[in-house]
N, C-alpha and C positions, 0 to 999 in steps of 0.2 A: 653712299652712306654719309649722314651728315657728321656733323661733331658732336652733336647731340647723343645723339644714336649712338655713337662710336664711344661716348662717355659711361652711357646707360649697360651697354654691354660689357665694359671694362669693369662697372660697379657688381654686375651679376657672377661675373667671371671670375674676379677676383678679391668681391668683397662678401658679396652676398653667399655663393655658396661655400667659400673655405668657412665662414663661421658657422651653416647649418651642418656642413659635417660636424665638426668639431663639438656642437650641442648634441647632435645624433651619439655620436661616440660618445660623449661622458654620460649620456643616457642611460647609452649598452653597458658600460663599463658599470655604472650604479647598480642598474639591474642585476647582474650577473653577479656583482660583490654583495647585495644586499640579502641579510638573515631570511630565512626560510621561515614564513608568520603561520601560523596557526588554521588552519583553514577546514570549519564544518558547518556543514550545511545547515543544521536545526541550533547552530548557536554560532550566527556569525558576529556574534558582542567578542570574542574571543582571536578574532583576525587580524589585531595589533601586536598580537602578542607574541614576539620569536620563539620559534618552536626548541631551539638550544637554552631559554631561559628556563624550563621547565624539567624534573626529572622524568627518566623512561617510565616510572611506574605510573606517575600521574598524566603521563601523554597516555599512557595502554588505558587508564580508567578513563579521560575524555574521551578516547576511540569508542568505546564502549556505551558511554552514555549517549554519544552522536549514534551510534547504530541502533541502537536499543529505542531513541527518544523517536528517529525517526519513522521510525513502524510504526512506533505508540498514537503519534500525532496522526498517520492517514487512519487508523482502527478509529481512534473516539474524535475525530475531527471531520473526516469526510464521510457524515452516514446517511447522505444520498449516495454515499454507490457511485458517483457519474468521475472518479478518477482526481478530485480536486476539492481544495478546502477553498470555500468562497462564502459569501451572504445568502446562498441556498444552505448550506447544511446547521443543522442546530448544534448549538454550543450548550456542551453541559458541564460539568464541575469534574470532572477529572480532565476533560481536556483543560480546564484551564489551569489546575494544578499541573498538568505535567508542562505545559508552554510557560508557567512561571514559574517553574525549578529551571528548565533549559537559559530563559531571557535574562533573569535577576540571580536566582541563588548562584547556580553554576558560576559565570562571572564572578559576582561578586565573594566568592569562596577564592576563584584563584588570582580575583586582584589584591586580599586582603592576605593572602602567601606572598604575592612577589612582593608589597610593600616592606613585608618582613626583609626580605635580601636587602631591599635598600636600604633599608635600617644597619645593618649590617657594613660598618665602613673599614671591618679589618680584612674583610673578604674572607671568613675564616666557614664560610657555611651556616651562618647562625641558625637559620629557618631550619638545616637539615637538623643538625647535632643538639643545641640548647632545648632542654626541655620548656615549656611555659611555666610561668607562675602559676602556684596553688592545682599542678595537674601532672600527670604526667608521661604526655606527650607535646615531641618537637613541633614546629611548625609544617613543616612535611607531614610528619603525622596525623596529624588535625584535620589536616586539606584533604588526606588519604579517606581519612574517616568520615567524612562529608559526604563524597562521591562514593565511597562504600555503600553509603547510607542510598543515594540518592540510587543505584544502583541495584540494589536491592529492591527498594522500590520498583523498579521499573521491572526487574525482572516477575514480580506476583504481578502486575497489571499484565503482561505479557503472557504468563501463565494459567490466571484465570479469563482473560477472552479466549487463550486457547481453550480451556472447558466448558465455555457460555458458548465459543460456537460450535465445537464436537454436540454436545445436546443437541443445538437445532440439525443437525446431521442426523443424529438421530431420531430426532422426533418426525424429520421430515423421511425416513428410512421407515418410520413403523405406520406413518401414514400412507405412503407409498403403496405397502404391502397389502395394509388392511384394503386400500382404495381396488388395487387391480386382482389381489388374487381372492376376491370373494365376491365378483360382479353382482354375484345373485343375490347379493343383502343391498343393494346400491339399485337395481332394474325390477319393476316386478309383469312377469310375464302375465297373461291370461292364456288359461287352459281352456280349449275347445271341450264344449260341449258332447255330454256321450248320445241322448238324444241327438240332437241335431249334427252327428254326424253320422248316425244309422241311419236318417230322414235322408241327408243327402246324397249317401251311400244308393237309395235304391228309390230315389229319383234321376241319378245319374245309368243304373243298370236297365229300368224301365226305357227309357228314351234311346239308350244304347240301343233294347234289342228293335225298339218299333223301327227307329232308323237306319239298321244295320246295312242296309244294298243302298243307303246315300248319303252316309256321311262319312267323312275324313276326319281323324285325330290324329292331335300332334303328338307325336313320340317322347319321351323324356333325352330322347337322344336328339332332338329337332329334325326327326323325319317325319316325316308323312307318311301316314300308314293307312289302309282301308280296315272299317270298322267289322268288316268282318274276318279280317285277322286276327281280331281280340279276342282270348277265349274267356267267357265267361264262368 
């Protein structure tokens, strides 16, 4: 081993990896100590934001609007049916009201509460307890009544696809019925002839009798039988 070599592995040994532990670990230790943020799927503008800065009523109402918005978005966003929202399916006016309550208002409802707390330099709660000017309700309040709103909302779009598709269940129920259990309005038969089935009737017994000792007919059982075991 040269000296080279022998310097290179002394720099790895004891230069190079005690300082990547040392970054590792304060990493881990970061992680592990850092606040619990915010984290939903149909609004992730709201992932900065410590989940402890927030009260439990308006965490239950965000849980709510995340489950709720996200139904709402595959119902009026993905209507090809194929599992996904992409540049195939058509964009109509309630999906984009309800993607722009989730992306702008939501956010911007609970950035313009927590700004309230920072206002707030005696830590005394202002947003919970102080009513606003000329109203009255607190700052909690207000944000309450937002997401109330917005909530609401979501729940009658929820309620009435559930009745727009119950109908087509139905509709598709009474078509169904009418379709299979009345064939006979849907095929139309022809009925045999009453002549021409007397004519055939006693062209088939004439030739019976003239060829009775030489011919064979088939059975409706598929035997074979002599034609004069046929009683006429």
């Amino acid at each position: 081993m040269t000296q080279m070599t022998a310097m290179f592995v002394m720099f790895v040994l004891y230069g190079l990896l005690p300082a990547a532990g040392l970054y590792l670990g304060y990493r881990g230790i970061k992680k592990v100590t850092a606040p619990k943020m915010l984290e939903y799927k149909v609004m992730p503008q709201l992932g900065y934001i410590p989940e402890k800065s927030l009260p439990d009523d308006v965490k239950t109402a965000l849980d709510q609007i995340n489950t709720k918005g996200e139904k709402l978005r595959v119902m009026y966003g993905d209507t090809n049916n194929d599992g996904k929202i992409d540049d195939k399916d058509t964009v109509n006016e309630t999906y984009i009201m309800i993607q722009n309550l989730m992306d702008r208002h939501v956010p911007q409802a609970v950035a313009d509460y927590r700004r309230l707390h920072d206002l707030d330099v005696t830590d005394n709660a202002l947003a919970d307890t102080t009513k606003i000017k000329h109203s009255n309700v607190t700052g909690k309040e207000a944000l309450l009544d937002v997401l109330k709103t917005i909530n609401t909302q979501f729940d009658d779009l929820l309620n009435a696809s559930y009745h727009q598709d119950g109908q087509k269940l139905l509709a598709t129920n009474r078509y169904l019925q009418k379709r299979f259990d009345n064939p006979a309005n849907n095929t139309e038969f022809q009925k045999p002839d009453s002549n021409a089935s007397s004519n055939a009737s006693s062209n088939v017994s004439s030739n019976a009798s003239s060829d009775v000792n030489i011919q064979a007919i088939e059975s409706p059982t598929g035997e074979n039988v002599s034609a004069k075991d046929i009683k006429l």
